[in-house]
C-alpha positions in Angstrom: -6.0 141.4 -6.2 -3.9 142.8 -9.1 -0.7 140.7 -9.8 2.5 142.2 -7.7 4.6 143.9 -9.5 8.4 142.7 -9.6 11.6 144.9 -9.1 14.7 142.8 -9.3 18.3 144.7 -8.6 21.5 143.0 -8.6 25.3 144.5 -8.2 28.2 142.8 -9.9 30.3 140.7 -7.9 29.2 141.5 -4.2 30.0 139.2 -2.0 27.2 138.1 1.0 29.7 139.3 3.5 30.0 142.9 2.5 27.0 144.5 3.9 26.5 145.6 7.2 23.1 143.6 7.9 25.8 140.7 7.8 28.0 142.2 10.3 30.3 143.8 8.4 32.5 145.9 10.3 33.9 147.9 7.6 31.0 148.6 5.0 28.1 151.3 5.6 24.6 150.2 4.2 21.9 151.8 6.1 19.2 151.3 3.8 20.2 147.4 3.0 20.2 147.4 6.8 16.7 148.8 7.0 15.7 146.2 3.8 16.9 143.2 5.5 14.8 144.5 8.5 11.7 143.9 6.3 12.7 141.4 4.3 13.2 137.6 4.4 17.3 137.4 4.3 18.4 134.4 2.4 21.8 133.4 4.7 22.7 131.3 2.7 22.0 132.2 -1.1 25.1 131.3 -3.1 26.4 131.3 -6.9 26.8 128.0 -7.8 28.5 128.4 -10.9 30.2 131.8 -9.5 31.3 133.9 -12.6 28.8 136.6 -14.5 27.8 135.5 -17.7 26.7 131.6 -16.4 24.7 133.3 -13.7 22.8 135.8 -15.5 22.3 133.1 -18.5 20.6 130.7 -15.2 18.3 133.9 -14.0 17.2 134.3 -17.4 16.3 130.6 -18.0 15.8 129.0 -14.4 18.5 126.4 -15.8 21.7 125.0 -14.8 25.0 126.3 -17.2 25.7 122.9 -18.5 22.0 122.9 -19.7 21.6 126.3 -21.2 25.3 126.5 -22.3 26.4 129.7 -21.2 29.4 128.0 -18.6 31.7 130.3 -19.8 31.8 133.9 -20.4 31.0 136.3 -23.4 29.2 133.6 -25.1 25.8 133.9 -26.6 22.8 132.7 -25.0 20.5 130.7 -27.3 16.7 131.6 -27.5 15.6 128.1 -27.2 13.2 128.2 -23.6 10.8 130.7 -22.4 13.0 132.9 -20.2 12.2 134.9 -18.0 10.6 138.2 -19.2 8.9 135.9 -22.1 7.2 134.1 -19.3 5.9 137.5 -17.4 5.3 139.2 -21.0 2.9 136.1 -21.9 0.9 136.9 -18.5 0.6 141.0 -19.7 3.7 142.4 -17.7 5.3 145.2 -19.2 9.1 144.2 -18.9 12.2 146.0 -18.5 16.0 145.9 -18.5 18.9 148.5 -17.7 22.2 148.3 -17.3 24.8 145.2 -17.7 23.4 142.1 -19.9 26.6 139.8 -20.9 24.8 136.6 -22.3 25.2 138.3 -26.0 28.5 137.3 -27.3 28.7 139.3 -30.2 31.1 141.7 -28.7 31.0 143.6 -25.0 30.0 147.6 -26.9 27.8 146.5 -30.1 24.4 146.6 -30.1 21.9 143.9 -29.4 18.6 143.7 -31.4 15.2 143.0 -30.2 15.7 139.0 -31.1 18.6 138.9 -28.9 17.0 140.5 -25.7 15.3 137.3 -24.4 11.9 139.2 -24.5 12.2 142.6 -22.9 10.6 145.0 -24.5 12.0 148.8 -21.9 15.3 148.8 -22.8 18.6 150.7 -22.1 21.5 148.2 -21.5 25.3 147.5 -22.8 26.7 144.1 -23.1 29.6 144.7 -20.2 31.7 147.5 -19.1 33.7 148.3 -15.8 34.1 152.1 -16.9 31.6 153.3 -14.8 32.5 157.0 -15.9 31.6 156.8 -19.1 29.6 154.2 -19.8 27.6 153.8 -22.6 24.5 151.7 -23.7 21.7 151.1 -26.1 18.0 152.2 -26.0 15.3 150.8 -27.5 15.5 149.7 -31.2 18.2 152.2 -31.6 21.9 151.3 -32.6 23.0 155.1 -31.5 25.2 154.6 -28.6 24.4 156.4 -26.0 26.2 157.6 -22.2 24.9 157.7 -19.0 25.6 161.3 -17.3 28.3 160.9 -14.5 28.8 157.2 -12.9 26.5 154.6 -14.8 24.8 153.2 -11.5 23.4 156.4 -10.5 22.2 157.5 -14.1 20.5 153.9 -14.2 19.0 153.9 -10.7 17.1 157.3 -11.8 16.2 155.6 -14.9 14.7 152.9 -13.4 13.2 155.5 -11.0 11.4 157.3 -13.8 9.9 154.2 -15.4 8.1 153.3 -12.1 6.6 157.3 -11.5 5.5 156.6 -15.1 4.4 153.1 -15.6 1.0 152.9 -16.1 -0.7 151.8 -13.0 -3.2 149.7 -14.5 -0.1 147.1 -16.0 1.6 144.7 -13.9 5.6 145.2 -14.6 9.2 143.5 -14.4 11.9 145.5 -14.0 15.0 144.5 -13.7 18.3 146.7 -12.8 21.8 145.4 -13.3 24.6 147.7 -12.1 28.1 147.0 -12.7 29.6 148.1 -9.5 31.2 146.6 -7.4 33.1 144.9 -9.9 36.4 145.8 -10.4 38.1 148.8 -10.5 37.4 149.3 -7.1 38.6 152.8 -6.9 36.1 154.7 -9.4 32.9 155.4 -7.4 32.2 159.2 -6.8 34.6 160.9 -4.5 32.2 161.9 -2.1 31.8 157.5 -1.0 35.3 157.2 -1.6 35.7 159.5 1.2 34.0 157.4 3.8 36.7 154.9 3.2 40.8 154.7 4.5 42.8 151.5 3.8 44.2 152.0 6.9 41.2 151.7 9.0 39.9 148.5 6.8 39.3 145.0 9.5 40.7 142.2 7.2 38.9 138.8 7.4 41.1 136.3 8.6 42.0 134.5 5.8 43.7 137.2 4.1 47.2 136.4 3.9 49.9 138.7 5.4 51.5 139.2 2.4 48.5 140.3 0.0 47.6 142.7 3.4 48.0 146.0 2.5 46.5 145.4 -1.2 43.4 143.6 0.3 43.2 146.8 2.2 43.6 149.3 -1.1 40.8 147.2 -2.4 38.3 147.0 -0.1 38.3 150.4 0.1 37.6 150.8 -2.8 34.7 148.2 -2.9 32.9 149.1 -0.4 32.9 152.9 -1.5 30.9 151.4 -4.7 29.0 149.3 -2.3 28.1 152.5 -0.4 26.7 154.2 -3.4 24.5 151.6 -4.8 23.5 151.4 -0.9 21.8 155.0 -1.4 20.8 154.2 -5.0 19.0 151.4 -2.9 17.0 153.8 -0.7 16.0 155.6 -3.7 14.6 153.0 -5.5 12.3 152.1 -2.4 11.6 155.5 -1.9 9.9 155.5 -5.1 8.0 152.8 -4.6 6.5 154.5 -1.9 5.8 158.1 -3.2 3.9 155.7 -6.3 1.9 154.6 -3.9 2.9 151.0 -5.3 5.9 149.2 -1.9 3.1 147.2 -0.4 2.3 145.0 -3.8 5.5 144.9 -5.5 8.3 142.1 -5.0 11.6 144.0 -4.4 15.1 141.7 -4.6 18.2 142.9 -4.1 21.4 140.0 -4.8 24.6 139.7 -7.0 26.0 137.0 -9.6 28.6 136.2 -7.5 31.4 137.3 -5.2 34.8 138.7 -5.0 37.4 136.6 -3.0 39.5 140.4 -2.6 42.3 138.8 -1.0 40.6 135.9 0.7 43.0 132.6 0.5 45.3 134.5 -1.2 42.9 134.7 -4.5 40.9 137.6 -6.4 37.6 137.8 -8.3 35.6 134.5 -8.5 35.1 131.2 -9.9 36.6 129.9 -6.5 34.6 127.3 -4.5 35.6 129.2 -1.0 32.4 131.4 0.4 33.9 134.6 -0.1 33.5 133.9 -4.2 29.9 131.6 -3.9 27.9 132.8 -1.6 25.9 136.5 -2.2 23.3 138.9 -0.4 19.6 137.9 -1.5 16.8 140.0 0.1 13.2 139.6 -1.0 10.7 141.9 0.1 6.8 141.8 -0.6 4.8 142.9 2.1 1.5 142.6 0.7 2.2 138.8 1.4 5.0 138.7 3.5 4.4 141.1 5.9 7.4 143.5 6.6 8.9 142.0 9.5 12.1 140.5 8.5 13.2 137.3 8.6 16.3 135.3 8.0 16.5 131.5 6.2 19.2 129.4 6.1 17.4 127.4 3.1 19.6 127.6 -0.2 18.8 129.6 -3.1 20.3 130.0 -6.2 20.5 131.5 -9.4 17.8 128.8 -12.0 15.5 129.1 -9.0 15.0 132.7 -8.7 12.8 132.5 -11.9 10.3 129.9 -10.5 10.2 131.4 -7.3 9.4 135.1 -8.7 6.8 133.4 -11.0 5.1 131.7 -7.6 5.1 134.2 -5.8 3.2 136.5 -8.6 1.1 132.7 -9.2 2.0 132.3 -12.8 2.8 129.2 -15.1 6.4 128.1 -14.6 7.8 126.4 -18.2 8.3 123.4 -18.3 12.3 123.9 -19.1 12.7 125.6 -15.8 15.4 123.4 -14.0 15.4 125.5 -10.2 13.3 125.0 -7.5 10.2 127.3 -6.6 9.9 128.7 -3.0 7.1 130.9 -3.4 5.4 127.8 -1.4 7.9 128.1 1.6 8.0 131.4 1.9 4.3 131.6 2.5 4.4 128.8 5.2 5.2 125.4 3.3 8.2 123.0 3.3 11.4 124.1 1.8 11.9 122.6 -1.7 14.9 121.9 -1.6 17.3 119.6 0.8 20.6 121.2 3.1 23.0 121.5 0.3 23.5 122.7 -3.0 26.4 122.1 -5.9 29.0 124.4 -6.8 30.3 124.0 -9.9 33.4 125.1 -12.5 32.8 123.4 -15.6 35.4 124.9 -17.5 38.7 127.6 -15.7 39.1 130.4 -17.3 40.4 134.0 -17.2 41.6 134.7 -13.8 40.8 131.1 -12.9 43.2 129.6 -15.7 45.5 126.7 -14.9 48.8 128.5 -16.3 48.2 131.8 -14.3 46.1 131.5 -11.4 46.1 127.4 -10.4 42.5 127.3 -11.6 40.8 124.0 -12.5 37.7 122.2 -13.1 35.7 121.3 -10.0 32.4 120.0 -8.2 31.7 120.2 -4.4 28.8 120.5 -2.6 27.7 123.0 -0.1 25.8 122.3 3.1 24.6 124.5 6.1 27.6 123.4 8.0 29.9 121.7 5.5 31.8 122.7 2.1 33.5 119.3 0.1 34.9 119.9 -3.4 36.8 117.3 -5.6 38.8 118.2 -8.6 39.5 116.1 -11.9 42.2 114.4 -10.0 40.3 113.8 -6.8 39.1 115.2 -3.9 40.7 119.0 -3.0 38.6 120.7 -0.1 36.9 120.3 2.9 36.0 122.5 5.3 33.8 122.1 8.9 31.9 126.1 8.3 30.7 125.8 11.8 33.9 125.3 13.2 36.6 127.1 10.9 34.0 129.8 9.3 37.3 131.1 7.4 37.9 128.1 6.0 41.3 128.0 7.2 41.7 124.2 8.0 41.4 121.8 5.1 40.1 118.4 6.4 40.9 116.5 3.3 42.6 113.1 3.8 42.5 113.7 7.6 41.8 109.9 9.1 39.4 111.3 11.6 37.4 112.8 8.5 37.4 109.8 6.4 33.7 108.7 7.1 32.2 112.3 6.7 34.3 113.2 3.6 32.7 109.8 1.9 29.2 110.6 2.9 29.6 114.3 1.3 31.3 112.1 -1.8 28.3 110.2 -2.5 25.9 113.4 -1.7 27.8 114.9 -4.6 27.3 112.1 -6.8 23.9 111.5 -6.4 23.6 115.6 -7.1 25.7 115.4 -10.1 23.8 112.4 -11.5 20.3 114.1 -10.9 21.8 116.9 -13.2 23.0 115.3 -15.4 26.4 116.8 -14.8 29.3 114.0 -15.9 32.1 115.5 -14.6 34.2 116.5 -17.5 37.0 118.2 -18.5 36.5 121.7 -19.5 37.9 121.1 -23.0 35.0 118.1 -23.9 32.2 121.4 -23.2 34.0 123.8 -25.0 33.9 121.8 -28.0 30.5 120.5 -27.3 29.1 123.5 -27.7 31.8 124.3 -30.4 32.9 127.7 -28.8 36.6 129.0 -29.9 39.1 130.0 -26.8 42.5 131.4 -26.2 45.5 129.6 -25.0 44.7 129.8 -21.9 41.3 128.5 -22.2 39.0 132.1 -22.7 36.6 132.7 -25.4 37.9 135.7 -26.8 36.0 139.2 -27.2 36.1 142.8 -28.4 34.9 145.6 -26.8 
């Protein structure tokens, strides 16, 4: 049998909560719906390090920020490990990008040159940009900057479209699509999504303070009309597979970087430990060895293992400086990997997560199936029983009757941290380990 080929999409900044395979009330996502339906649903795939650039940097390298350095955003990350589309272009894939990149660093609009692109050789991408309305981007070895026609997820879902119709069918490929939305601003997809959505009519989750109400509301709207149209761009994209003949033996994955707290505790955007920031939608599809009836896991996935896994599943050579966990085993009938929890991690606050503005701080917790324990610099901060309080609406910290669990989830985190290597520092000692320059308020400046 030919080697699958892989299509990987991912939206920035949707949270796992926002589709309506995960019973949202609000959000319309028929063909994720009919996805998950084939699919086997990772429940509970999370963000462990839950801000763009660190995520993207771990999918390229299968390695933890503190390892690979990119912790922070608009930072450059280094060519120093066989990443990702190196490792599929050694075994004679094709590989492609489009859209968002963001591990460049040398400014958010300039162009990035073949040495910078971590070994994709299709390419039509931009560092970062949240005008989705006039977005531009570089193609190939070319330093004209171009535009997409009319709002930049669209244009690239038809791009991405194109290459598979003409791909030649004899060549294994990655492709990899990176759309912007539904990262802020909310209110920008095309009017005819925008329509679906009234503030008034929006359910709030629980945990969404009175006060920040009516804004959550304005919001959401907003969101989940960008979520609606990279729902259909979706549909298309699996639609094309099927016309090429080509659904059956190709991995499809949809998933985010990260989430978007929108109101939740009171907070926006992400680099929050809560779920509403960590935790993201991760579908995997592949029914040549999977089968199509869907499934759902409550294993934990996250970003450095997503490269192993794909690699499994296609049954090539994983590097050696791959930190993540393959579960190309498990999914074809084998033990999970990996235990019941995972580590969620902040190494270093910044932007809208900075101490002076918006109460951020460093911090490491752990996330299980049922539990969620973080600890700050100063000492232990959250706890939360997910099975009981799913809102997390009751912090157990310092509770008496909570004592024994809280140490046990302690020393789980410890013994997590020390098998990564992770000391626990403050931001400050990484920035200047990896001698990056920041603002005041703890950013690493960039231009656009």
């Amino acid at each position: 049998m030919n080697p699958p080929n892989v299509v990987f999409v991912f939206g920035d900044q949707w949270r796992a909560q926002a589709t309506g395979y995960a019973g949202n009330p609000n959000v319309r996502t028929p063909n994720l719906d009919r996805l998950a339906g084939e699919s086997v649903n990772f429940a509970n795939a999370v963000a462990s390090c839950p801000v763009c650039s660190p995520y993207r940097a771990s999918l390229l390298t299968g390695q933890y920020p503190l390892t690979h350095g990119v912790f922070v955003n608009d930072v450059y990350l280094r060519d120093e490990v066989v990443s990702l589309a190196e490792a599929f272009g050694e075994c004679s894939y094709d590989t492609a990008y489009i859209g968002k990149w963001h591990v460049d660093g040398h400014g958010r609009s300039n162009y990035i040159p073949p040495e910078r692109r971590q070994g994709f050789d299709y390419w039509k991408v931009l560092e970062c940009t949240h005008n989705y309305n006039h977005s531009a981007y570089y193609e190939g070895d070319s330093d004209e900057k171009l535009y997409w026609d009319g709002y930049d997820a669209i244009a690239q879902t038809r791009d991405a479209q194109r290459y598979i119709r003409e791909h030649d069918p004899d060549r294994p490929f990655l492709l990899m699509l990176s759309w912007g939305p539904p990262h802020a601003p909310y209110h920008t997809a095309p009017e005819e999504y925008r329509a679906f959505y009234s503030a008034e009519n929006i359910q709030l989750r629980p945990n969404v303070p009175q006060a920040l109400a009516s804004q959550a509301r304005e919001w959401l709207a907003g969101y989940y009309a960008h979520c609606t149209a990279l729902d259909d761009c979706v549909g298309e994209l699996l639609r094309t597979l099927a016309e090429k003949g080509i659904a059956d033996h190709t991995i499809f994955v949809f998933t985010s970087d990260h989430g978007d707290m929108l109101g939740s505790q009171g907070h926006q955007k992400k680099q929050r430990p809560w779920d509403e920031s960590i935790r993201v939608p991760f579908l995997l599809r592949y029914p040549a060895l999977l089968g199509r009836t869907g499934r759902e896991t409550d294993v934990f996935i996250d970003a450095p293992d997503i490269m192993p896994t794909l690699l499994g599943l296609c049954e090539l050579p994983i590097p050696e400086s791959v930190e993540g966990l393959d579960f190309s085993g498990y999914l074809l009938g084998n033990g999970s990997p990996a235990d019941d929890s995972v580590v969620i991690t902040c190494p270093h606050p910044f932007g809208q997560w900075t101490r002076t503005h918006y109460g951020g701080r460093e911090y490491r917790g752990i996330r299980t199936r049922r539990y969620t324990y973080t600890r700050t610099l100063e000492g232990p901060w959250l706890l939360y029983d997910n099975e009981k309080d799913p809102y997390q609406l009751n912090n157990l910290i310092g509770k008496p009757e909570h004592a024994q669990l809280q140490d046990q989830l302690e020393k789980k985190l410890q013994e997590k941290l020390k098998g990564m290597n992770d000391e626990f520092l403050p931001g400050m000692e990484y920035i200047r380990r990896w001698n990056y320059t920041v603002s005041e308020n703890g950013t690493v400046p960039y231009v656009n």
